[in-house]
N, C-alpha and C positions, 0 to 999 in steps of 0.2 A: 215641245209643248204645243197643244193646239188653242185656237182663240171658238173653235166650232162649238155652238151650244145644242146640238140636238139633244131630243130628250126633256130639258129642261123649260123650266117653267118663272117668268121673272113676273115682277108687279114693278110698273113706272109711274108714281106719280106726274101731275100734269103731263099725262099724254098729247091734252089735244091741242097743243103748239108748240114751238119753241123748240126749245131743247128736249123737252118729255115727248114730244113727236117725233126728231132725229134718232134717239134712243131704240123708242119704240120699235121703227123699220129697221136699224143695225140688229138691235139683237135676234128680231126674225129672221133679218138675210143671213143670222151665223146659226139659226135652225129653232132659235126658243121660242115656246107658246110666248105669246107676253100678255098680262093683264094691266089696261093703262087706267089711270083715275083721275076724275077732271070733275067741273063743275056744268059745263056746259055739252049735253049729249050730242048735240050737231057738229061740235070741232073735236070729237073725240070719233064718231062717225065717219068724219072726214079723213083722220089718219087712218082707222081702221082697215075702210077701202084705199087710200094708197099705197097700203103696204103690198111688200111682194108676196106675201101668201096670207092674206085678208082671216082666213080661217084660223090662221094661227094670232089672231087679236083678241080678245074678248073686253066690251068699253064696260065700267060700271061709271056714272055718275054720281059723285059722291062729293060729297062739301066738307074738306082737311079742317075745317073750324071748327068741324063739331068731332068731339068725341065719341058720342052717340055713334055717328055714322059708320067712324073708324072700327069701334069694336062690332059693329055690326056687319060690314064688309071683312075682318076676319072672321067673328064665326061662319060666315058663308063658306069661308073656304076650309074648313076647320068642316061644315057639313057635308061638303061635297068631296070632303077627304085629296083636296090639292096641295099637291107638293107647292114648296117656294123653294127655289136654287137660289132666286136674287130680287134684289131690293135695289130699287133707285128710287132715290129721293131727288125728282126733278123740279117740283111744284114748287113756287115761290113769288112775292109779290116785293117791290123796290116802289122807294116814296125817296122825294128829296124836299123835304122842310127844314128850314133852320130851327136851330134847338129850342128860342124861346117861343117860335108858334107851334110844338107837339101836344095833343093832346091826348089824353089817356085811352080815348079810342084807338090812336094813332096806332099806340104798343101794344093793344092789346091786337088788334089784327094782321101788326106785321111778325109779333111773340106766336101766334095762331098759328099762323100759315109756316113762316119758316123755321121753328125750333120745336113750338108743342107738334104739330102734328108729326113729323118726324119720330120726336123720342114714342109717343103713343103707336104709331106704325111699326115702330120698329119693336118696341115690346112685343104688340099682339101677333106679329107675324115671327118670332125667333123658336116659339114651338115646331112652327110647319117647316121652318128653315135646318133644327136641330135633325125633328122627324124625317127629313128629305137625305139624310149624313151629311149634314152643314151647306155652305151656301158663303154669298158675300153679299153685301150692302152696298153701297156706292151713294154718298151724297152729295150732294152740288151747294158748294158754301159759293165763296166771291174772295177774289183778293182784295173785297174792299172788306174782306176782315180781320185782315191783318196789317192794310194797308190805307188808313181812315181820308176823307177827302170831306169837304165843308158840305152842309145838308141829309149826309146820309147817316146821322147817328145812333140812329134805329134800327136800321138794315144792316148797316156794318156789327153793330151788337149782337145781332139777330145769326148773322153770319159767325160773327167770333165764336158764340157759342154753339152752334154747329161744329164747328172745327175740333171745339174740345170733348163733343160729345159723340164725336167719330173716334178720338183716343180713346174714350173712356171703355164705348162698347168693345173696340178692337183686342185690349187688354184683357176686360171681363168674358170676351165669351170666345177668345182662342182655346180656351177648353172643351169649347164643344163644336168645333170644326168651324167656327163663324169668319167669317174674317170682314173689316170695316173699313171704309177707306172715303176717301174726300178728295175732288174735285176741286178747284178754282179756277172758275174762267177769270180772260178778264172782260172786254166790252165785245158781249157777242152778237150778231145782228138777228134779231128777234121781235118778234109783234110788240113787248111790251111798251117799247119808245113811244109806240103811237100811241098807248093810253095814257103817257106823259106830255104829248105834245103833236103836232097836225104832223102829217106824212112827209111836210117840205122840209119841218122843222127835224123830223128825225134821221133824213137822208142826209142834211146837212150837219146832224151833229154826230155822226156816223162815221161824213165824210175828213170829218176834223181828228175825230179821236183814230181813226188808222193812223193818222202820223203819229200820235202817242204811241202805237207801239211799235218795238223795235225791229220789227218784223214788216212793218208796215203796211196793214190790213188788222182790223178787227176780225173777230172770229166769226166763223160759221156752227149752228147747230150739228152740223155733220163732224166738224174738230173736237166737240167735248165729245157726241156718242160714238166716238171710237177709240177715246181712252175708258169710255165707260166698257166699253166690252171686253178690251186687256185686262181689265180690274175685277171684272165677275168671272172674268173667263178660267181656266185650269195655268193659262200664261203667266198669273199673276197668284199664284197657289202659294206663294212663300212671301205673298205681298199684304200687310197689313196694318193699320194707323197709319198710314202716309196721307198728307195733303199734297197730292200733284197739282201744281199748276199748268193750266193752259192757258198761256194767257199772252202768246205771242211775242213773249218775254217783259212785258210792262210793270212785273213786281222787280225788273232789276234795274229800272233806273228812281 
């Protein structure tokens, strides 16, 4: 079996950091157009040119909160008559509040971001994925959804239910060549710390949770997008409803 995508055509939520940026450059380097979605055109611009073949990017800027948006960046691709091989579901936002200061804005935009846009993504694009002779999905849950820790009771929720709605699809649409699959990092080093806390404070809290895992080092963006590419790839063609962890082994202690 090969892991090579030429030919093919992927859509990666949050392209432009993170992990939807790692993503991004793996599956061009194994040959796929990729279409990445973000909120911000400058850090979606930024992965585009660093990729090893820039041409094979296309950014749309798009805001996963809104529905609106979403069916509207499908019918785009629905007009311009594009395949979809694959789906990642990279995009996601992490809050730590303890449970008596959440407030309903709280859930509604981290239910937004990491659960509703997903299922709505993943509906409008499973025509073009059917249309293409099937395709796979790939969504990025957390082991903090199976795995709950104090302040994160929203995200961890947010996550569970991902988890279950990677079985659900995996089930309902292996009839028509789809296959679904799930992700779990565990603490990967990425921009969003620092929207949680100053640059010293997340180098240091970085440097702490590497000894939490058993492997000892926190993950890299490059670690989850290369099981993401096993997972869309023809490698993993008999793979589906699996939650893989990557997670440096930290859901086994």
């Amino acid at each position: 079996m090969t892991m090579h995508l030429e030919g093919r055509t992927a859509v990666v939520t949050g392209g432009g950091s993170g992990i939807g940026r790692a993503v991004c450059h793996c599956l061009v380097e194994a040959g796929a157009t990729v279409h990445i979605l973000g909120r911000d055109s400058i850090r979606l611009e930024e992965t585009r040119t660093a990729a090893s073949r820039p041409d094979r990017v296309v950014t749309h800027r798009l805001d996963l909160a809104s529905p609106e948006a979403i069916g509207q960046f499908a019918e785009a691709l629905r007009g311009g008559d594009t395949p979809v091989h694959a789906l990642v579901n990279a995009a996601g936002i992490y809050q730590v509040t303890d449970l008596d200061r959440l407030t309903e804005a709280d859930y509604d935009r981290m239910m937004n971001i990491n659960l509703r846009s997903v299922i709505l993504l993943t509906r409008a694009l499973l025509p073009r994925m059917e249309a293409a002779g099937g395709g796979a999905i790939v969504n990025i849950a957390s082991t903090l959804g199976y795995q709950p820790v104090p302040g994160c009771s929203l995200y961890s929720v947010s996550k569970a239910g991902l988890l279950m709605f990677t079985r659900s699809v995996a089930l309902e649409c292996a009839n028509r060549g789809i296959r679904c699959n799930a992700i779990s990092p565990g603490v990967v080093r990425t921009p969003i710390f620092e929207t949680l806390m100053t640059t010293q404070e997340a180098a240091a809290h970085l440097q702490r949770m590497a000894g939490v895992h058993p492997l000892g080092r926190v993950g890299e963006p490059a670690d989850i997008a290369a099981a993401v590419l096993y997972l869309v790839s023809d490698a993993a063609s008999w793979v589906t409803g699996v939650n893989l962890p990557v997670d440096g082994g930290i859901s086994l202690t």
